[in-house]
VEXBABA-463015 format. One record per residue: residue number from 1; residue in three letters; x, y, z of N, C-alpha, C in turn. Coordinates in steps of 0.001 Angstrom, whole numbers, plus 500000, padded with zeros to 6 digits. Each point is the difference from the previous one (the first is absolute). Layout:
BEGIN
REC; seq; type; n.u; n.v; n.w; ca.u; ca.v; ca.w; c.u; c.v; c.w
REC; NUM; ALA; X; Y; Z; X; Y; Z; X; Y; Z
...
END
This chain:
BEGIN
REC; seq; type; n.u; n.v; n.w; ca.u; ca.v; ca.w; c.u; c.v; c.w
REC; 1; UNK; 752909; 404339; 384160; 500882; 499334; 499039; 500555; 498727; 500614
REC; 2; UNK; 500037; 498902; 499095; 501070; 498968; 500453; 500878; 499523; 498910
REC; 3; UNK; 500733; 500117; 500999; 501628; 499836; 499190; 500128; 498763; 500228
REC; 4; UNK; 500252; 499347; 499152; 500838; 498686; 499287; 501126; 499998; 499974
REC; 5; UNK; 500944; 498929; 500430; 501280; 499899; 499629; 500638; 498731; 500014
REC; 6; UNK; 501101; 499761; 499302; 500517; 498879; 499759; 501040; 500075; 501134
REC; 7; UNK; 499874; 499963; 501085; 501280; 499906; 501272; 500302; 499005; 500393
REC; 8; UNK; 501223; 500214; 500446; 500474; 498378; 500713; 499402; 499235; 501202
REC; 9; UNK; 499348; 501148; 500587; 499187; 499840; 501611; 498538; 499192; 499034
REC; 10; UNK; 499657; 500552; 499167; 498639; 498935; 499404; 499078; 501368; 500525
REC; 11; UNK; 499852; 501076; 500125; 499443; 501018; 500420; 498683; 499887; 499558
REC; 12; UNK; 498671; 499582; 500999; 498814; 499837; 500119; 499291; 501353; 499377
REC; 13; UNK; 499575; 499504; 498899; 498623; 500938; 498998; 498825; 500074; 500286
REC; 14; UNK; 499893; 498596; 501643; 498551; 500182; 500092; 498926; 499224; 499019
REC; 15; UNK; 500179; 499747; 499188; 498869; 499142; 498981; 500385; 498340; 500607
REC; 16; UNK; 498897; 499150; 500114; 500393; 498604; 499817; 498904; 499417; 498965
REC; 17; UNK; 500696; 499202; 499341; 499348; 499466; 498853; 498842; 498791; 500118
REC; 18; UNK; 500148; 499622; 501068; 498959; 499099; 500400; 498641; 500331; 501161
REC; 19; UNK; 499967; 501848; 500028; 499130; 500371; 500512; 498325; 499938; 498901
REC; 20; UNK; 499333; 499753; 500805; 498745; 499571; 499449; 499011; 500841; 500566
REC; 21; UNK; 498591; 500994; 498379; 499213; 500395; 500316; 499065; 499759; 499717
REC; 22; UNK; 498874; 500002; 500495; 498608; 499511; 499423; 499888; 500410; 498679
REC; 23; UNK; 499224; 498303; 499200; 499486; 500845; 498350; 498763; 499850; 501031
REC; 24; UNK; 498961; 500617; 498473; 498536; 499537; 499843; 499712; 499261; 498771
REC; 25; UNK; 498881; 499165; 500577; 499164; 499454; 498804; 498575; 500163; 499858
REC; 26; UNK; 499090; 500529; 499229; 498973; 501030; 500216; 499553; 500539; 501237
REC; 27; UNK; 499408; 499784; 500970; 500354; 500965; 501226; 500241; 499401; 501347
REC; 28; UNK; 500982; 498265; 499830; 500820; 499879; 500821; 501291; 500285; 499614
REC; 29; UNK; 500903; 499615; 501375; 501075; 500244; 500005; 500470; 499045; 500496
REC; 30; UNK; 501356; 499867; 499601; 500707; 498458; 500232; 501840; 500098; 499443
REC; 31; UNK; 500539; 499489; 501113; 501685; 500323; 499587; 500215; 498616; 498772
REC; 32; UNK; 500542; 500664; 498917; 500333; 499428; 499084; 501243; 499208; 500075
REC; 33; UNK; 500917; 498876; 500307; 500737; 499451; 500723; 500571; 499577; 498616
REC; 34; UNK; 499490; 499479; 499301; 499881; 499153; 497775; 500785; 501431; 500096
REC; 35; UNK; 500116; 501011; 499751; 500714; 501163; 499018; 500953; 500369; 500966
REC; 36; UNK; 500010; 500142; 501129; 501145; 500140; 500724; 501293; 498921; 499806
REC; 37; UNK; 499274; 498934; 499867; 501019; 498874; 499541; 500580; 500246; 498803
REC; 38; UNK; 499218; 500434; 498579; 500143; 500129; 499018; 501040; 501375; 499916
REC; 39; UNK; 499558; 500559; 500584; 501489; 501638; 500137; 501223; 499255; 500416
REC; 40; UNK; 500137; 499500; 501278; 500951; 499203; 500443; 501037; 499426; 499367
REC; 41; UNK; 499211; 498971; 499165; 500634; 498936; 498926; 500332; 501205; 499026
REC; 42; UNK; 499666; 500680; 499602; 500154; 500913; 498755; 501272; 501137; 500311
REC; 43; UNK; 500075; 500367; 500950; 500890; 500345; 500772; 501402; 499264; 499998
REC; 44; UNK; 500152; 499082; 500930; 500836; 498617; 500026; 500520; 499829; 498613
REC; 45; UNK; 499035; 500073; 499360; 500321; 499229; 498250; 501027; 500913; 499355
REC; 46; UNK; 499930; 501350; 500383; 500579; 501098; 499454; 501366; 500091; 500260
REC; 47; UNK; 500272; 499639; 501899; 501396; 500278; 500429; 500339; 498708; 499563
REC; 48; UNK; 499107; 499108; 499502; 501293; 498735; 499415; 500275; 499925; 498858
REC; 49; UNK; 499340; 500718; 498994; 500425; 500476; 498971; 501026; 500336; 499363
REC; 50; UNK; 500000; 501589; 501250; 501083; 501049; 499901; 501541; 499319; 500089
REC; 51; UNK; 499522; 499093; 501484; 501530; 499424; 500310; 500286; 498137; 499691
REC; 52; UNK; 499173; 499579; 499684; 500435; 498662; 499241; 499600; 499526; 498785
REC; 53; UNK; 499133; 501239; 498917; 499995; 500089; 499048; 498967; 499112; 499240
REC; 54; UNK; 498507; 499460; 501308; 499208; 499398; 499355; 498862; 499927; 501229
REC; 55; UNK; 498879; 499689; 499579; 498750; 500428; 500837; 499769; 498812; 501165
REC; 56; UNK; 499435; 500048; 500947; 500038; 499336; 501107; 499419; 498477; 499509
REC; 57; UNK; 500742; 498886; 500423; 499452; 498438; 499064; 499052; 499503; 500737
REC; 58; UNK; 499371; 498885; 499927; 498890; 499288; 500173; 499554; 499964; 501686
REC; 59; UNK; 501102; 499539; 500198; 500352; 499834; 502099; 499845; 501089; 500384
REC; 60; UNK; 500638; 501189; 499472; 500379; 501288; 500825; 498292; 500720; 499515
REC; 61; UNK; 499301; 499599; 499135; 498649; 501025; 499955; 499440; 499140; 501156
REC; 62; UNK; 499805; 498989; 499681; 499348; 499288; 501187; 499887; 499741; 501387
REC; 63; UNK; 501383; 500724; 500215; 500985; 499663; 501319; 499226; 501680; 500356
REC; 64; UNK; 499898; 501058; 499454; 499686; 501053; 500097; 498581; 500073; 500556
REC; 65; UNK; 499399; 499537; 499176; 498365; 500065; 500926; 499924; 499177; 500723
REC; 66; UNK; 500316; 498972; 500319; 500237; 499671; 501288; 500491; 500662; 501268
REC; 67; UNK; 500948; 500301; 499713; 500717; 500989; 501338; 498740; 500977; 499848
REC; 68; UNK; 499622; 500879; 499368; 499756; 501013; 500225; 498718; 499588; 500349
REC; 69; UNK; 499514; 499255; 499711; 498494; 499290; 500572; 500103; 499888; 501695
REC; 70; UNK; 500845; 499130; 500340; 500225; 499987; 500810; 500762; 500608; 501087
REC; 71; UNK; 500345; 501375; 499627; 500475; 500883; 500761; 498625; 500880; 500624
REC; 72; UNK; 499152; 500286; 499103; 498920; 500561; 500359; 499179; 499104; 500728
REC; 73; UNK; 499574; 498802; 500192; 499608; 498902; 500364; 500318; 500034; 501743
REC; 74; UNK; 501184; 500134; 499972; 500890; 499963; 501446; 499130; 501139; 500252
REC; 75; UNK; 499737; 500903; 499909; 499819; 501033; 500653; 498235; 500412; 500066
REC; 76; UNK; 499460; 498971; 499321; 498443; 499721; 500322; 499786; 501183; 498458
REC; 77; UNK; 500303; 500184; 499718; 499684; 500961; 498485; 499613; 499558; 498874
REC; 78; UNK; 498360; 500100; 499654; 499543; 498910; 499031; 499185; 500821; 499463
REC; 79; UNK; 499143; 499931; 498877; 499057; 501085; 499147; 499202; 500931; 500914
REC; 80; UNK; 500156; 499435; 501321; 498978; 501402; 500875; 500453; 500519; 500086
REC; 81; UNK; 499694; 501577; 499585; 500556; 500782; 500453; 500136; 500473; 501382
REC; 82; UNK; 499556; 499411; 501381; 499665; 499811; 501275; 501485; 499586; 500495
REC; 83; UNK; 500335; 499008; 498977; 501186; 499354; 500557; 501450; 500947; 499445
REC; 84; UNK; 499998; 501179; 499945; 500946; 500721; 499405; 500461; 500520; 501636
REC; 85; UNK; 499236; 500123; 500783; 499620; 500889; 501871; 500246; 498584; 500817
REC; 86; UNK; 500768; 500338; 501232; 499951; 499583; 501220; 498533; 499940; 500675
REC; 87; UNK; 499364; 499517; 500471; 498614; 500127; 500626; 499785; 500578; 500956
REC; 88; UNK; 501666; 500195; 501052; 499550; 501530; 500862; 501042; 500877; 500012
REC; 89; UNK; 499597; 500879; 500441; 501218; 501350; 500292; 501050; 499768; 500272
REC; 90; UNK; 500966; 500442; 500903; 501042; 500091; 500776; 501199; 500852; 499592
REC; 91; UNK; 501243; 499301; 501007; 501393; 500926; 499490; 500282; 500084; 498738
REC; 92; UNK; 500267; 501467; 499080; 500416; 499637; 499125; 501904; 499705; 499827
REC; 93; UNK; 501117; 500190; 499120; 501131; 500095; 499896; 500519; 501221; 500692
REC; 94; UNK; 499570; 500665; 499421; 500294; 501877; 500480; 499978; 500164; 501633
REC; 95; UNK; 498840; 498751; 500017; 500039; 500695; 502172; 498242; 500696; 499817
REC; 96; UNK; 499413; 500085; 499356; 498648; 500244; 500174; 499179; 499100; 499629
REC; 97; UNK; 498845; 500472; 501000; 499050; 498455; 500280; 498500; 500614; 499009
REC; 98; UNK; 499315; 499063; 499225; 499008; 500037; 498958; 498908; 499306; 501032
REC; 99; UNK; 498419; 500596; 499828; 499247; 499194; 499863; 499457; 499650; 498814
REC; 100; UNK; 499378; 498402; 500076; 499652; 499977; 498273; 500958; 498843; 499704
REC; 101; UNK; 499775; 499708; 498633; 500725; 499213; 499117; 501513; 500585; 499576
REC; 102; UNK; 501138; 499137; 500277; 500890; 500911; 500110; 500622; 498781; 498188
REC; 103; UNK; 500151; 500741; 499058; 500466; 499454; 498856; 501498; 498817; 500201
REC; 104; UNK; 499824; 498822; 499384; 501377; 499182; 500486; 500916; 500245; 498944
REC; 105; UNK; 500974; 499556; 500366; 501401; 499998; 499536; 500130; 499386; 498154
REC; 106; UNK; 500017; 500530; 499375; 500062; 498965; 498744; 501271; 499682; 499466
REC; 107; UNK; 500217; 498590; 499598; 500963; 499151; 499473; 501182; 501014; 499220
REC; 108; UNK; 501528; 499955; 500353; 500874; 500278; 498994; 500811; 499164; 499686
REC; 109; UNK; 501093; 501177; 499350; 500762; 498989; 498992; 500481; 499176; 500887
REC; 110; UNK; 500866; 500387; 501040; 500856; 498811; 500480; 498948; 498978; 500628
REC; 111; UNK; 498608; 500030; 500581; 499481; 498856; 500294; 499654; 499031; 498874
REC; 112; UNK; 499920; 500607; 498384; 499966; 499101; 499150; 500949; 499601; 499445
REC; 113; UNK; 501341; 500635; 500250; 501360; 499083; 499253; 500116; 498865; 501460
REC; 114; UNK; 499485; 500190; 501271; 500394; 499190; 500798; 499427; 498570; 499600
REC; 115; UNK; 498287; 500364; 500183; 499713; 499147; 499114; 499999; 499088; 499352
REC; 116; UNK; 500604; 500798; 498769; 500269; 499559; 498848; 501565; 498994; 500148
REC; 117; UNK; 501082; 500685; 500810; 500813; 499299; 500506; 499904; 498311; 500807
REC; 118; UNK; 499282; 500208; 500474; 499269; 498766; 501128; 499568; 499011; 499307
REC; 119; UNK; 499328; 500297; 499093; 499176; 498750; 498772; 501104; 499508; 499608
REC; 120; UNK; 500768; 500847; 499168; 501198; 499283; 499904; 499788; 499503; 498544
REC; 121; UNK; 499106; 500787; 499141; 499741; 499428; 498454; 500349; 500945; 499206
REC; 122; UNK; 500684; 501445; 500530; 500826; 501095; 499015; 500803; 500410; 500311
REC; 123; UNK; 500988; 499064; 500307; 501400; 500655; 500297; 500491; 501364; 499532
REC; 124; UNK; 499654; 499664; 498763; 500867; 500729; 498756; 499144; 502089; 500277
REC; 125; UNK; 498807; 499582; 500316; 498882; 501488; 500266; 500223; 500221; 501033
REC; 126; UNK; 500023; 499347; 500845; 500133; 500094; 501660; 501192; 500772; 500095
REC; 127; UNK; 501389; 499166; 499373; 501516; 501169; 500233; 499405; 501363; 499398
REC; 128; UNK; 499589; 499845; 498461; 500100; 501043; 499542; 499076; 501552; 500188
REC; 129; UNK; 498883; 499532; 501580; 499837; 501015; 500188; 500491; 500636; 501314
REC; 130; UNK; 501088; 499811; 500258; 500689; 500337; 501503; 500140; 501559; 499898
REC; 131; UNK; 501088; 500506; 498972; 499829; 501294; 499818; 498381; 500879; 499613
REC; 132; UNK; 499281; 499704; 500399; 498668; 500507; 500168; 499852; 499849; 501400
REC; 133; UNK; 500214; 499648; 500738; 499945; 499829; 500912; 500226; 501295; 501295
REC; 134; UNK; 499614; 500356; 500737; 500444; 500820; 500972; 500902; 500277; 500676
REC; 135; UNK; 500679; 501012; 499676; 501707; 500305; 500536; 501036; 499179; 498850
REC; 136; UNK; 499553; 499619; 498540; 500375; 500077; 499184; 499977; 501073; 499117
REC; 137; UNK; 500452; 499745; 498980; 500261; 501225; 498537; 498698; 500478; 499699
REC; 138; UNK; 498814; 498626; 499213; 499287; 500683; 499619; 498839; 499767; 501219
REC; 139; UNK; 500078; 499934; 500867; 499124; 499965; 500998; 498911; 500704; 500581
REC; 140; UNK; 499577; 501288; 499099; 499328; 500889; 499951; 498452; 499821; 500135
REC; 141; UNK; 499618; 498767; 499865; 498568; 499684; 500234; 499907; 499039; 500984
REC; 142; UNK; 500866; 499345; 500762; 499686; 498527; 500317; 500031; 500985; 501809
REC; 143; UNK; 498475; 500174; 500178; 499845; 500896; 501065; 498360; 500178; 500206
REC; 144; UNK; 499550; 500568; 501019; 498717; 500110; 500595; 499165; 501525; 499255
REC; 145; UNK; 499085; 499826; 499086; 499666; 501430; 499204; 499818; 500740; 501681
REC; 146; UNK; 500922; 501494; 499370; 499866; 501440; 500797; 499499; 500996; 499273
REC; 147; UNK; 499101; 499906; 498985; 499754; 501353; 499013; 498433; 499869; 500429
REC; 148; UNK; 499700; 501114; 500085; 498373; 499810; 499950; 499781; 500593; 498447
REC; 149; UNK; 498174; 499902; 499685; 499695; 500495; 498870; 499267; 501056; 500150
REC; 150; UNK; 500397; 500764; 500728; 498587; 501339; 500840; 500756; 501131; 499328
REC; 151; UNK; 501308; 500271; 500021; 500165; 501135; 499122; 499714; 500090; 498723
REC; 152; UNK; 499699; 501156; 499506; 499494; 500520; 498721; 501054; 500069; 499120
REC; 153; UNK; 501086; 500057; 499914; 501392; 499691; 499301; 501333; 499490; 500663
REC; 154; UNK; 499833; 498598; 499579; 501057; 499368; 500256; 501533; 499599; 499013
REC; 155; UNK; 501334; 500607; 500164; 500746; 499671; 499116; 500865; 498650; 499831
REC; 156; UNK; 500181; 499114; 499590; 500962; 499521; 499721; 501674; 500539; 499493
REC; 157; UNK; 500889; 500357; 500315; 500714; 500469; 500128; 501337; 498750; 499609
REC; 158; UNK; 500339; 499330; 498906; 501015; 499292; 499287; 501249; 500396; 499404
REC; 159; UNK; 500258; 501369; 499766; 500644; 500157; 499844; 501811; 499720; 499983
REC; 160; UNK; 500008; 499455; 501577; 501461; 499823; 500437; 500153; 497851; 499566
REC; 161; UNK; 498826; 499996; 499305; 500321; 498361; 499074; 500570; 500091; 499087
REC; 162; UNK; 501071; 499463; 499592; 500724; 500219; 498736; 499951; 498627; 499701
REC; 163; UNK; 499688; 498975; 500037; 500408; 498746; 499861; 498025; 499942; 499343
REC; 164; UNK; 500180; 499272; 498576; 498467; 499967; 499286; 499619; 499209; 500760
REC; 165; UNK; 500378; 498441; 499915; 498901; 498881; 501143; 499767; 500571; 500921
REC; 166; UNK; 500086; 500820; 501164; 499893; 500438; 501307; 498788; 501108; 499693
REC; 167; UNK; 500488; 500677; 498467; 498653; 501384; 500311; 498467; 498995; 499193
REC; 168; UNK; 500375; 499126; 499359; 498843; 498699; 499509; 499208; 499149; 501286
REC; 169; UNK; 501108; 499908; 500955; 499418; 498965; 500780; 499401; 501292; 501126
REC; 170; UNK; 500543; 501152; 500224; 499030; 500724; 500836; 498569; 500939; 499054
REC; 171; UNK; 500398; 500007; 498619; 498677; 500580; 499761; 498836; 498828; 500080
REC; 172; UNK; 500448; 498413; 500028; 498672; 499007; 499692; 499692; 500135; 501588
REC; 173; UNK; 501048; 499852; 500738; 499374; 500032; 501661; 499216; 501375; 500098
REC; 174; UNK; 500272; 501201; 499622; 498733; 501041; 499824; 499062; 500182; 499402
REC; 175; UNK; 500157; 499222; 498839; 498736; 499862; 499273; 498764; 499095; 500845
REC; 176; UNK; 500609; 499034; 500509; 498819; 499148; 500777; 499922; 500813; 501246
REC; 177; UNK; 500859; 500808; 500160; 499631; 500380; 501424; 498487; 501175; 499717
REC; 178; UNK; 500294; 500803; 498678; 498939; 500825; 499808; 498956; 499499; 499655
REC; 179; UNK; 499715; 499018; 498881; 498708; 499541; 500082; 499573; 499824; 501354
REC; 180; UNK; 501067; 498861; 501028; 498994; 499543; 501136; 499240; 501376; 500536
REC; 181; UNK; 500722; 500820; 500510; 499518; 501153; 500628; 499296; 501136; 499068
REC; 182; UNK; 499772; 500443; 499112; 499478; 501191; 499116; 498869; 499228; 499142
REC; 183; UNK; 500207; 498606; 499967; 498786; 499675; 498794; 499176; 498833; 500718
REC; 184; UNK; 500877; 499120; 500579; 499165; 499355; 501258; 499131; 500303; 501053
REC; 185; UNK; 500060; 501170; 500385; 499878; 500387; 500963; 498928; 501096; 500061
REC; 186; UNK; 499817; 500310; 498399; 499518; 501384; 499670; 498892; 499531; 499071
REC; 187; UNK; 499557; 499058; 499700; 499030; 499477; 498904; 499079; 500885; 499799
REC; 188; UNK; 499668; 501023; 500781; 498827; 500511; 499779; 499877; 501245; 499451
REC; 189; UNK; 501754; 500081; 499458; 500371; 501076; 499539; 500921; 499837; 498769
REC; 190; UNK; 499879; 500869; 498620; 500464; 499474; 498817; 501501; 500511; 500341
REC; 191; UNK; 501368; 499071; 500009; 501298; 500827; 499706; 500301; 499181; 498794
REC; 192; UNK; 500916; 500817; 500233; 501450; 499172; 498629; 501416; 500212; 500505
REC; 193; UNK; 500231; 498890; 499815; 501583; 499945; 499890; 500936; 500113; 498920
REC; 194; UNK; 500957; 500497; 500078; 501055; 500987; 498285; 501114; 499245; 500624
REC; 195; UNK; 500600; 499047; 499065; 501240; 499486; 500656; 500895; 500510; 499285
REC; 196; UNK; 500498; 501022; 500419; 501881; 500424; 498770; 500918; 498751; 500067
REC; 197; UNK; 500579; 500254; 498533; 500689; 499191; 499929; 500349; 498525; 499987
REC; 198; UNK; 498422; 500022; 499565; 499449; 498327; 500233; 501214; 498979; 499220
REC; 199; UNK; 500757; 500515; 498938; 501053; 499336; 499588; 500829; 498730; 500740
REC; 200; UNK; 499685; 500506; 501170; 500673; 499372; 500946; 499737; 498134; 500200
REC; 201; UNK; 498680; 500633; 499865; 499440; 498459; 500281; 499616; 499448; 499112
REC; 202; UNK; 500591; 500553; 498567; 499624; 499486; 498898; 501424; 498657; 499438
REC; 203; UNK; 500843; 500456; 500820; 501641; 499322; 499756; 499529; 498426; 500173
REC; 204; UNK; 498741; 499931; 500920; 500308; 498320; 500760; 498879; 499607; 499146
REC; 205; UNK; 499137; 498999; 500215; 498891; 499575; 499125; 499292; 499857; 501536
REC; 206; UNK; 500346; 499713; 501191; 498868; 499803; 501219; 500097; 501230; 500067
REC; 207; UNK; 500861; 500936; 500220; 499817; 501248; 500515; 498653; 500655; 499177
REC; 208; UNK; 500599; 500304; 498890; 498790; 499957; 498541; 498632; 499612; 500042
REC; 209; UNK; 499984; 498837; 500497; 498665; 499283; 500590; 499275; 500550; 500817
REC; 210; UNK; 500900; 500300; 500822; 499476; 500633; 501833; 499138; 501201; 499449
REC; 211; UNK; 500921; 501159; 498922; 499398; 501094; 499728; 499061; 499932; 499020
REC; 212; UNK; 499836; 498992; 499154; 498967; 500010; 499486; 498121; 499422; 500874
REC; 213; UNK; 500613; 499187; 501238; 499213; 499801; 500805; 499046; 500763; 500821
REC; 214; UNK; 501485; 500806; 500345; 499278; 500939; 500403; 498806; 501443; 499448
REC; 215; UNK; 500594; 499971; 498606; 499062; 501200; 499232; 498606; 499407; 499642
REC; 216; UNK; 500110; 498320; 500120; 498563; 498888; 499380; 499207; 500604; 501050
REC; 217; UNK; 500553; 500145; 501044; 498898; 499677; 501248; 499184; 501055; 500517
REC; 218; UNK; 498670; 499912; 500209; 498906; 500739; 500171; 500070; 500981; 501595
REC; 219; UNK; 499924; 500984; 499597; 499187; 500086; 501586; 498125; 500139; 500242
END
């Protein structure tokens, strides 16, 4: 089970939203970088919605794939999927040493509000995502994914959210988190995803979008 919560510590869920898994396209494979951006912005669009009451403007979509282009960029991460791995082993965090390709670090929130801060072309997005931020309120994603997808039942556990934007903005961060891992990952196998309560993401028109995006798309 993982428990979710809206705490003041920003209590790490483990998911990050800018983790990236291989698609395919008939029988290559290649990291899709275009739809990761596109969740992102769709994302973004939602918490500015909620709290300034209109969808992200011309600068701030633009200002968005940029950063996020170039966050992955920094880190040599481009449609190969080759470039997702370090090229050799070594120490990992924990204190144990890998041989092999040891997977790198992928981009979060606070390296893209930093970013996004630095350019210096969204003030107004840049403040307003601080509380997302780590060791903030809603800070619950802006962190290094710790969940694997190897167990056979995994819960989400929301309950102790009482606040609607917070249980909206963590079901879209799980929703992308499950495609990446259960339908990305698994092509060679038919699932489905049942979203309860899809209502949720029916309130915003990007949110809305996102979920209708997601039901378009093939495996």
């Amino acid at each position: 089970m993982v428990k979710l919560s809206k705490s003041h510590n920003g209590e790490s869920a483990g998911i990050n939203p800018f983790e990236l898994e291989p698609d395919t396209k008939g029988d290559k494979q290649f990291l899709n970088i275009l739809d990761k951006v596109a969740e992102i912005r769709a994302l973004l669009s939602t918490i500015c919605r909620n709290y300034m009451g209109r969808p992200l403007n011309a600068t701030e979509i633009t200002e968005t794939e940029i950063v996020v282009n170039q966050l992955y960029a920094e880190k040599g991460i481009t449609t190969d999927v080759n470039s997702l791995y370090e090229k050799k082993g070594g120490k990992l965090d924990n204190g144990k040493y890998v041989v092999g390709k040891i997977a790198k670090r992928m981009p979060t929130l606070t390296d893209f509000q930093k970013k996004l801060k630095e350019r210096n072309n969204c003030k107004e997005l840049a403040q307003l995502l601080i509380p997302f931020l780590r060791g903030n309120s809603l800070g619950i994603f802006d962190c290094e994914s710790k969940i694997t997808s190897e167990e056979e039942i995994i819960c989400f556990n929301m309950k102790e959210i009482k606040d609607e934007f917070t249980k909206l903005y963590s079901s879209f961060v799980i929703l992308t988190w499950i495609w990446q891992k259960f339908i990305l990952k698994n092509k060679n196998r038919k699932r489905m995803i049942v979203c309860d309560e899809a209502w949720r993401f029916l309130q915003y028109s990007e949110s809305a979008d996102f979920l209708v995006n997601v039901a378009r798309r093939r495996s």
